[in-house]
Structures are given as C-alpha cells and as structure tokens.
C-alpha positions, -999 to +999 in steps of 0.1 A: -212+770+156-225+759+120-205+741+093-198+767+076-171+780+101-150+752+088-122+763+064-123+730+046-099+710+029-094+732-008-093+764+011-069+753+034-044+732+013-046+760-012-039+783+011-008+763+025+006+751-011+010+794-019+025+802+010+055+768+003+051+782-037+091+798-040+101+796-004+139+803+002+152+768+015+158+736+003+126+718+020+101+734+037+067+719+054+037+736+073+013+721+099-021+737+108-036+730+139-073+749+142-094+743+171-127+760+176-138+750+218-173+755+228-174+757+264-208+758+289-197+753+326-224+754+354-223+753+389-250+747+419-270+736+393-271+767+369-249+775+340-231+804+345-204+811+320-204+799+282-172+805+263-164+800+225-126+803+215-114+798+177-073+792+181-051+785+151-015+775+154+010+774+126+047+755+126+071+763+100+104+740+091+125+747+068+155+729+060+189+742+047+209+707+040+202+687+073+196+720+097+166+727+107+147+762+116+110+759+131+087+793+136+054+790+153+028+814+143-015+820+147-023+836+115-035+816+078-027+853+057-003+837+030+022+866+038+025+857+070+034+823+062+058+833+039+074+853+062+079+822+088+092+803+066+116+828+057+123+832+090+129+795+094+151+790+067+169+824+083+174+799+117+180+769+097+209+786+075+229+798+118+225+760+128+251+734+126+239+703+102+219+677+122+228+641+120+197+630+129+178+646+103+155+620+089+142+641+057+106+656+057+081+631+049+069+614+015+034+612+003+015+581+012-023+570+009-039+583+039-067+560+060-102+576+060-112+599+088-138+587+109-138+607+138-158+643+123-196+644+127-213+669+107-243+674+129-216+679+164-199+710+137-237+726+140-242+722+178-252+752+195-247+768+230-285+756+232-281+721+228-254+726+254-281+738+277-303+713+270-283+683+282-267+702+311-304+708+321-311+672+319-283+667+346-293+693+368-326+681+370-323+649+377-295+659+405-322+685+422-348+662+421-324+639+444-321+666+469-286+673+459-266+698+436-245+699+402-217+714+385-195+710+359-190+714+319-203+706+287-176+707+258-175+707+220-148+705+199-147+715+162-104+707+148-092+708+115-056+698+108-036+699+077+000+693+067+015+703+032+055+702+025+078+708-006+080+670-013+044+667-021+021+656+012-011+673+015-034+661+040-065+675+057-089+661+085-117+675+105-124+661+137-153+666+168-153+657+200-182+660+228-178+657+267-199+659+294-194+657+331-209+659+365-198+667+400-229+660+422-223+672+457-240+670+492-230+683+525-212+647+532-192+640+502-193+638+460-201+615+432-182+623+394-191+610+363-184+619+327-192+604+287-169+611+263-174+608+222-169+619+185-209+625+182-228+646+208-256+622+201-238+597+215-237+615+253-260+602+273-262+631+305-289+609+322-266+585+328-239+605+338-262+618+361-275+588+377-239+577+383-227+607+393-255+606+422-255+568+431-218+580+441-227+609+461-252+587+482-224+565+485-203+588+495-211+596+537-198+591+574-161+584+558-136+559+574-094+561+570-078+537+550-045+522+569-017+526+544-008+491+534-016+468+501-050+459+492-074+442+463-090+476+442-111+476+416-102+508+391-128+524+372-125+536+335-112+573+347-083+558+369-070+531+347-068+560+321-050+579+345-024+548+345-026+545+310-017+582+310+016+572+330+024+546+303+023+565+274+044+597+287+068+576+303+074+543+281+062+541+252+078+566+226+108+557+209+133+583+219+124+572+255+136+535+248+163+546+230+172+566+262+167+538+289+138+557+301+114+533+291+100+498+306+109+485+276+144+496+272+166+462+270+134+443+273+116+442+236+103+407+234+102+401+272+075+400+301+074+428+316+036+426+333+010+403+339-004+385+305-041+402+307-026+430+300-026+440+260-024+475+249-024+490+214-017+523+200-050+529+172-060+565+162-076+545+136-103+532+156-138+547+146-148+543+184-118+568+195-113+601+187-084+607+160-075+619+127-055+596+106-020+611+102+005+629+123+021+664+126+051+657+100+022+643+074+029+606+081-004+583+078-010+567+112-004+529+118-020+504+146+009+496+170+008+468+190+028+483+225+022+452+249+008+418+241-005+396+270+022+416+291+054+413+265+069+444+252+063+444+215+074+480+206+073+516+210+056+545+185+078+565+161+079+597+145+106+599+119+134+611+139+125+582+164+126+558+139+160+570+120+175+565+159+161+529+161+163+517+125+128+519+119+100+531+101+078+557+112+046+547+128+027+582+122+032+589+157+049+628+158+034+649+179+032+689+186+070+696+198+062+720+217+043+698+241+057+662+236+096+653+230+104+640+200+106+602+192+067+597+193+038+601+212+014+576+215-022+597+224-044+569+210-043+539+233-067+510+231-063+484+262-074+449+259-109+445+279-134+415+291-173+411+302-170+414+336-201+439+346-190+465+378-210+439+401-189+410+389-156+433+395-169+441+429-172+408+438-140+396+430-130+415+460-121+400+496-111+435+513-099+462+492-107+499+477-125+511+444-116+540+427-136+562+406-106+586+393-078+602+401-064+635+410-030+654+400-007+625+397+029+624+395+054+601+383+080+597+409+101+567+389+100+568+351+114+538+342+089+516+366+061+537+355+055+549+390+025+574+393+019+590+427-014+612+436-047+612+454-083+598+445-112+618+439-151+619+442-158+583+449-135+559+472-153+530+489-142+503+509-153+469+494-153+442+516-168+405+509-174+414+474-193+445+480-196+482+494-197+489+525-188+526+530-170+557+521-136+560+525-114+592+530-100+601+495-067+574+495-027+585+484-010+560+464+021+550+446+019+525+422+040+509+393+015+506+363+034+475+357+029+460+389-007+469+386-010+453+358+006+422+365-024+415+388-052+417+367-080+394+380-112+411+360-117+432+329-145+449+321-160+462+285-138+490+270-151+527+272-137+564+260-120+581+287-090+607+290-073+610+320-071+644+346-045+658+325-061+656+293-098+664+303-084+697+319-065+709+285-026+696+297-025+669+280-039+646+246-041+612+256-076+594+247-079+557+258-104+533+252-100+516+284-119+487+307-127+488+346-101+463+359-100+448+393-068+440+407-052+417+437-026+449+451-025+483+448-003+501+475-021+530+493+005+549+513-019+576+531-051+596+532-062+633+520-087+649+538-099+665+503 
C-alpha cells in the first residue's frame, strides 16, 4: 500500500466536476466514498489470512424542483457518473415535490484535516507482521496463546454539487487487538489511532495477558445492582447507545430521543459532558459531511443537561436550525444527523484509583452484541466479554462468569463517582464493520449498574 494508490484531491474533484458538467436536472451533487482496508488476522499465535480490499461507493442526487432521485454506484469512469445522475434526475422527475427539501448545500471554508498520516498510506503487510509478532511473542513467552487482527485503513472522500462545494479529505486509521487465551478463560485488549506509530502492541499485549491470568476458577454473579467500574471499550459501547438512539435531530424531533421535550433540562448525573468533535486531531475524522457541509463541535450534554442534538440539513430545516455537518451515509444512518465523533468529558483517576472506589461490585472490560430494548431511556441489553471480575474492598478478587445486563446509559451516568483519562475506542459494532462511531472516551466507575443474569460464554 504506497501513496501513490491515492487518487488525490485534483484527480478526484476533476473527475467529479465533468461528470456534474451539463447534467439533466436542476441540482445535482456527487459523494465519493473510497476505502482501501488492509487486513492481517492471526490466530494461535500465527497469522493466517491477510486480505487487501479497495471499495469505492458513489451517490448521486439530483433534484428536479424539491424531488429528489438518489443512485448508488462503485465506478469513478465519468460515463458512468453521468449516467447516474441521469438516472437520478429520471427518479427525481416520477416523485412528488418534497416539503422538506432543504436545498443542496452552499460552499463554506472547510477546517483542515488532521486525521491522514502519510507514512500509515505506505504501511505494508510487513509492518503488519511485525507488530502482530510482537504480540505473539510476548503472549507465548507467558505460556498462553494469541489471536486477533491488525487493520489499516487508507479513505479518501470527496463531495462536489452544481452550487459550487468541492471538498476532498484523506484519512488513516490503524487498529490492533488481542485475544489472549488459556484453558481457563480470556484477556482482550486493543489501541486504536490515525498513525500506526502511535500503536503500541506491547501494551496491548501485556494487558491483554494480565486479564487472562485474571481470568480462572469463575464464580456467578447473583442478578441484582452493584458498584462497576467500566473500561474504555464498554463505556464506548454505551456511548454507542447514545448516539444511535438520542442524539440526531430527526430522532428528537420524533420523541425518540432523551432529549425530546427536555432541551435545557437534567437529564443525567452532572459528571457527565459529552461533545460531538470530528475536529479533534486526537480522533479520527475528516472535516465535513456527506452533503459537503464543514463539520462543527456540538456540545450534546453539559454536566448532564441536554444542550442539543446534530443536524444534517434536512434535520435542521425540521427543527429551525442550522446544519451542524452532521449527514451521514443514508443508506446506513436515518436522516436528521449522525453524530460518529463523540468526545466524553474525563478525569485523572488511574484504573487503581477507579478500583478502589469500589465496596462490592463488577468491572467490565467490553461488551458483546448489545441491544437496545427502550430507545427513549437509552436502554442497552447484552453480555460482557474477555474480562469480568468481581471487585470487592476496592480490589480484585476473582473471575466472574461473563454478566447480562440492562442498563439506561442515563442512569449510568447519573452515578458517576470516578473518571479516568480519555482514550480512542469504538465500540463492538463499529470495530467489527457495522457501524462508525469513534469515541474518545474515559474508564468511569459507577455506584449501580443492574446485572440481570450470567452467560456461560
């Protein structure tokens, strides 16, 4: 993977402004979305599959006085283009006129992108091999075993329309994680960045294995409410929960959302502040959104009151607003907004300290396969995974069988007691391709999370 492979702003834009040149409708707009995935996974210790996909997807609008006609296509031939847009306007001009229409987007300045890094674009499959091989032999020389996937991420996006916007950004991303396994039980860790040299797999080894140790002669949780101290990957999980059900416009415009009704009011405990920042040059993010719009910081919940949701433009025509640069790809997100960015207020508190906030209660490393049971309470449901201990007297005492839960984020977050420092982490969704939601998130410890049950898995 060098740099070369990147199609680069000029070629792309040019590219994009011939295929608009003449098109048969009134507006018309094109968004590009390339990704080029380097994949090594390994198993037992030993790599055994590296993969390399290059994917390109195309949306075409076109607008015929307030109707709108979208074609999805995989090809950059300027032909091709043409013809979905001419197939676009061909929907558009069979559609009745929509009312909610807000108008393709006008040009603004654009915030620089911070989240490419040249020398990630050159990684190769060997550098991938080199730091899995860094985790597999510190894991062997434990006595124990290894698997799991090293990942780089080359994107370039790019929006042009009829009414002027033309906007490129490349983007990396590198991830690394862990499983470490005995015969008794597991231990997962992960890092997560813009810059492979910013991974550290030594780390993620070490605490991938202090888990695994940890993680022996397992004892049943009762169901009932306890203290629990969350770890990065399972308050991004919550996070997760947040953003898909309560914070995009159309949802409080809907009564979906926590915050329907309740702009300006409490609605969770007052260490809790979360922000929606692509911006941030510790996150990964490019600086505008799918219809062209340059992104904005969004302040979503301030010391637990409900300051406001993300908007794309139709979002913000519904709510008399103005669009926060928050659209997202339609054919995974409903419109309104989609807030993917999310930057949660932290503190100092090291994972000792958190620990010992404790009485009796459970830490959580991460999550599995949650479900959201209540929307409007932000209710997530689903199992833990690869590292539940029982903490008792401010510190570990032993394994427990992987815990079920159902919690309110809210409610969770009412009951802060500790944060730690922030860290990049995606939730289970997200790291497994089904979703795009990145959070810079702290540990937290917290007085009650309800555990209803226990999974033998």
């Amino acid at each position: 993977m060098d740099r070369a492979s990147l199609l680069g702003a000029d070629r792309l834009l040019d590219v994009l402004r011939s295929a608009l040149r003449d098109a048969p409708t009134d507006e018309a707009e094109l968004w590009v979305h390339r990704r080029r995935a380097a994949i090594t996974r390994y198993s037992r210790s030993s790599i055994h599959q590296n993969a390399l996909s290059d994917e390109i997807h195309v949306q075409a609008r076109a607008v015929i006085g307030s109707a709108v006609g979208t074609v999805t296509t995989n090809g950059l031939a300027v032909d091709g283009l043409r013809r979905a847009l001419a197939d676009a306007a061909e929907l558009a001009r069979h559609l009745p006129p929509n009312e909610d229409w807000p108008g393709l987007a006008d040009p603004e300045p654009t915030p620089e992108q911070r989240a490419f890094d040249a020398a990630t674009a050159e990684a190769t499959a060997a550098d991938q091999a080199a730091a899995i091989a860094v985790i597999c032999d510190a894991v062997e020389r434990a006595g124990l075993r290894a698997a799991g996937t090293h990942q780089i991420d080359v994107t370039e996006d790019a929006v042009v329309s009829s009414r002027g916007v033309a906007v490129y950004a490349p983007a990396t991303l590198a991830y690394v994680r862990a499983l470490v396994q005995s015969d008794a039980g597991s231990g997962f860790a992960e890092d997560l960045a813009s810059r492979l040299g910013a991974l550290d797999p030594a780390d993620v080894a070490l605490r991938a294995t202090l888990k695994c140790r940890l993680d022996r002669d397992r004892s049943v949780l009762p169901p009932g409410d306890y203290e629990a101290v969350f770890e990065e990957l399972a308050v991004a999980e919550i996070l997760r929960v947040l953003s898909l059900t309560g914070l995009g416009a159309q949802a409080v415009k809907e009564g979906r959302s926590f915050m329907s009704g309740r702009i300006g009011e409490q609605v969770t405990g007052a260490e809790f502040t979360l922000h929606e920042d692509a911006l941030d040059p510790r996150t990964l993010g490019i600086p505008f959104d799918v219809e062209g719009t340059p992104k904005r910081r969004v302040t979503l919940v301030e010391r637990g009151v409900a300051r406001s949701p993300v908007y794309d433009r139709t979002g913000a025509k519904l709510l008399g607003a103005r669009s926060t640069g928050h659209a997202a790809d339609p054919t995974r997100y409903q419109r309104g907004g989609h807030a993917g960015n999310l930057t949660m207020k932290g503190g100092t508190a090291t994972r000792h300290e958190l620990i010992g906030r404790v009485e009796r209660g459970v830490l959580i490393t991460r999550f599995h396969y949650t479900n959201i049971p209540d929307p409007r309470r932000a209710t997530m449901t689903g199992t833990s995974r690869d590292g539940t201990f029982l903490i008792e007297d401010g510190r570990i005492v032993g394994a427990l069988a992987n815990v079920r839960f159902t919690m309110s984020a809210l409610d969770l977050f009412a009951g802060i007691k500790a944060l730690g420092p922030q860290r990049l982490a995606r939730d289970w969704w997200t790291s497994n391709g089904m979703g795009s939601v990145v959070c810079l998130c702290p540990p937290i410890a917290v007085e009650r999370a309800t555990i209803t049950g226990w999974s033998p898995g």
